[in-house]
C-alpha positions as CSV (number, residue, x, y, z in Angstrom):
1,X,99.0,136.1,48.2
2,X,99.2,133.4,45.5
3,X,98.3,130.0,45.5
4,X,101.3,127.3,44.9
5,X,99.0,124.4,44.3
6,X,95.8,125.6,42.7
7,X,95.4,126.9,39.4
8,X,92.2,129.0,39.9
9,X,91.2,132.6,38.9
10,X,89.3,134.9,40.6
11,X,85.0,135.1,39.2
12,X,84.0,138.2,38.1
13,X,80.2,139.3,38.6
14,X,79.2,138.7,35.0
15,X,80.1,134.9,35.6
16,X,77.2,134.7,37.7
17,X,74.3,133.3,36.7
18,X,71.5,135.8,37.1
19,X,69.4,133.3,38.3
20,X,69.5,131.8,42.2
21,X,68.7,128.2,40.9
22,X,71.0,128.4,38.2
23,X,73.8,130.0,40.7
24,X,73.6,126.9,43.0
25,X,74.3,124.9,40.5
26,X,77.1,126.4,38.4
27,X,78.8,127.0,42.0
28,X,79.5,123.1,42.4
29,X,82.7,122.4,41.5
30,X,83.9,125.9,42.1
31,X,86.2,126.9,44.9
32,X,86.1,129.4,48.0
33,X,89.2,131.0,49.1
34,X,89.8,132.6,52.4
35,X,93.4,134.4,52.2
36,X,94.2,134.8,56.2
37,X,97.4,136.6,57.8
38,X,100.3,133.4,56.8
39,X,97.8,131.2,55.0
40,X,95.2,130.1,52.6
41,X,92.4,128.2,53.2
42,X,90.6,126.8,50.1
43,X,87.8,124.3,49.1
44,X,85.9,123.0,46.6
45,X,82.2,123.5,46.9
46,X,80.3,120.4,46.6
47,X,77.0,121.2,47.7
48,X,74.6,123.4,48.0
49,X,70.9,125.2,48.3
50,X,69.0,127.7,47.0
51,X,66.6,129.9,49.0
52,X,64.2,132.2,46.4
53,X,61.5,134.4,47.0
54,X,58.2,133.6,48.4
55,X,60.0,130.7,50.0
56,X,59.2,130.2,53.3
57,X,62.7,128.7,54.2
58,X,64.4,131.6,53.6
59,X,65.7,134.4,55.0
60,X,64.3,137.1,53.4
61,X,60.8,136.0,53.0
62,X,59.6,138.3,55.6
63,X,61.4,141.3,53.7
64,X,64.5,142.7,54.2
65,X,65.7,143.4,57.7
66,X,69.1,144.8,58.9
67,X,70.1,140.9,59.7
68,X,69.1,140.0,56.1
69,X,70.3,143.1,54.2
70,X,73.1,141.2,52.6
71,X,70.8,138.9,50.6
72,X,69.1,141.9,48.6
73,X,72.6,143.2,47.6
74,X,73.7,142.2,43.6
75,X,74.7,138.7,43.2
76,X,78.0,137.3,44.5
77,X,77.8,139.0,48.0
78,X,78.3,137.0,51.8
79,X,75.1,136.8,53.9
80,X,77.1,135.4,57.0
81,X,74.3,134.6,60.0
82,X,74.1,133.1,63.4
83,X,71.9,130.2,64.4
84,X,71.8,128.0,67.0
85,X,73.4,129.6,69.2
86,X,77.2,128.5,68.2
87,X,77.5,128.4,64.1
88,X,78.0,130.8,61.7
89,X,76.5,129.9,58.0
90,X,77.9,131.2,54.9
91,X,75.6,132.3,51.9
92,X,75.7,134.2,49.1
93,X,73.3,136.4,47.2
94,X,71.6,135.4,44.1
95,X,69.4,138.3,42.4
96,X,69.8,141.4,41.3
97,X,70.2,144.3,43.9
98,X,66.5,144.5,45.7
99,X,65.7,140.5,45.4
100,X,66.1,139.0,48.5
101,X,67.7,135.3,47.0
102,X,70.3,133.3,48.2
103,X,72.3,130.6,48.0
104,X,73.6,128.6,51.7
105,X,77.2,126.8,51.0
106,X,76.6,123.4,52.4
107,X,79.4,121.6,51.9
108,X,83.2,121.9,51.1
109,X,86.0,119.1,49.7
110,X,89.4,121.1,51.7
111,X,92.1,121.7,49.5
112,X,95.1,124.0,50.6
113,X,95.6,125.5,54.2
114,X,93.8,121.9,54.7
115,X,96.1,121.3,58.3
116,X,94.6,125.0,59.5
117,X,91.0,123.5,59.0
118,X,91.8,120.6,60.9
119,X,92.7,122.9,64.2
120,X,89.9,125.0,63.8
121,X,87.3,121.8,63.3
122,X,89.4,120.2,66.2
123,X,89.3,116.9,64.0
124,X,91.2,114.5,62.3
125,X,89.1,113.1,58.9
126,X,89.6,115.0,56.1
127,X,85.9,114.3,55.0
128,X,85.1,115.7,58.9
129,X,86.8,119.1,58.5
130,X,83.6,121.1,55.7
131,X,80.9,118.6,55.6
132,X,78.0,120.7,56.5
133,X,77.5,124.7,56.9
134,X,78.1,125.1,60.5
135,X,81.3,122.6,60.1
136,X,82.4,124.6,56.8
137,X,82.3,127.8,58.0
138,X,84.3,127.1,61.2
139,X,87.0,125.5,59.3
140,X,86.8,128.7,56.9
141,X,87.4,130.9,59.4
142,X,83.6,132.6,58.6
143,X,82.1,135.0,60.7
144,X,79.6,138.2,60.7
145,X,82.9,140.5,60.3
146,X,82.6,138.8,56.4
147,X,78.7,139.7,55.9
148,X,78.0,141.7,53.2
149,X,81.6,140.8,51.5
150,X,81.7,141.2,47.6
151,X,83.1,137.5,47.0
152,X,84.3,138.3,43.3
153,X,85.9,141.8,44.3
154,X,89.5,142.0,45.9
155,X,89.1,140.8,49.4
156,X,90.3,138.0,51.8
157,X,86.9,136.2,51.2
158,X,86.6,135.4,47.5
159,X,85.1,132.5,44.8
160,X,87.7,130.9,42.2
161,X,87.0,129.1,39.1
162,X,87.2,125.3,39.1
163,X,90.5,123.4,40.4
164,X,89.1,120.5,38.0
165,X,86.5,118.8,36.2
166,X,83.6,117.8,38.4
167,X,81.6,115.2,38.5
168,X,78.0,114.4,37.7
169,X,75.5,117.0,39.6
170,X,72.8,115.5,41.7
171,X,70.1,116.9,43.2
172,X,67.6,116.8,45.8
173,X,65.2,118.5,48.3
174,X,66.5,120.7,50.6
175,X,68.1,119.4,54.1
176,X,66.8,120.1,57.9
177,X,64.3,122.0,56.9
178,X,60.6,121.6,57.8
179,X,58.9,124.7,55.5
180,X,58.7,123.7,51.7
181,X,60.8,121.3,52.7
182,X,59.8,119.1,49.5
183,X,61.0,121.8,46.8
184,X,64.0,120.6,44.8
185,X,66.8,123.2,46.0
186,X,69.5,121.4,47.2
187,X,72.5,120.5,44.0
188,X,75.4,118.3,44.9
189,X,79.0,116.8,43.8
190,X,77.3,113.0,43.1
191,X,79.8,110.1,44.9
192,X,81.4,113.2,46.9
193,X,82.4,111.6,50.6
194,X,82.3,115.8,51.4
195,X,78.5,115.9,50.7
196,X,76.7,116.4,53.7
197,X,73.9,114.2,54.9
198,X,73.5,110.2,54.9
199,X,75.3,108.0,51.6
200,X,71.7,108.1,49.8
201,X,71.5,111.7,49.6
202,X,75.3,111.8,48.0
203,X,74.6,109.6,45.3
């Protein structure tokens, strides 16, 4: 399926920082395609956080664990969970095969299959529809059935380049959180009304 509106290529591997810090950055700006049966749904990623080792806040810190075996894969694979009982969260893998690193997709600006999102969010605002992880993976159509998807190999679930210049990158600590929740880990679209969180932790 090809896009009509965006002008985006597919990432290879090799684009991919080799680094989980550096990879949360670089990913802002960038955009996530989900190519379903009849449509497209596609965003730009505007925020983000990165989980590393010996952090207490992520996943893998424990070691790796038939849940968390997608974040030890090579970089640029989906770690899809369940939390809370009612939301999927989309990550993707950040190390080299063996280190368990991620990075969580916080937030998404919609861009194509954007009336599709709306009916899946059940809402109307466009800034409603991917603000959050729980909100972006719903209107992305993201579930377990994705974990452990290579994102820059042929698939429905994949990472473009840019759709066009970003702006500024902010950065902060990391959100709803409460271990190491002071570590600087969260990167962010500045001025984006699609960042996640209150209007002082877009700027």
């Amino acid at each position: 399926m090809k896009s009509n509106t965006l002008k985006i290529r597919r990432l290879s591997r090799r684009e991919l920082p080799l680094s989980t810090v550096a990879l949360a950055r670089f990913l802002i700006g960038k955009t996530l395609v989900h190519d379903l049966p009849g449509t497209r749904l596609a965003g730009r990623i505007v925020e983000t956080e990165a989980y590393l080792v010996g952090d207490a806040a992520a996943h893998s810190f424990r070691g790796e664990t038939p849940r968390n075996r997608s974040l030890f894969l090579d970089r640029g694979h989906a770690y899809v969970y369940f939390i809370y009982g009612n939301h999927f969260m989309l990550n993707i893998s950040g190390n080299r095969r063996g280190v368990g690193e991620g990075v969580l997709f916080r937030a998404a600006e919609p861009l194509e299959g954007i009336e599709a999102m709306r009916k899946h969010r059940a809402v109307v605002r466009l800034e409603d529809i991917a603000r959050g992880p729980g909100r972006l993976a719903e209107a992305f159509q993201i579930d377990r059935s994705l974990d452990g998807l290579d994102l820059t190999a042929a698939g429905p679930l994949w990472l473009g380049s840019a759709a066009r210049r970003r702006a500024d990158l902010g950065e902060s600590v990391r959100i709803g959180i409460t271990k190491e929740a002071g570590r600087v880990l969260r990167f962010y679209e500045r001025g984006s009304e699609f960042v996640s969180g209150s209007r002082s932790l877009r700027s």
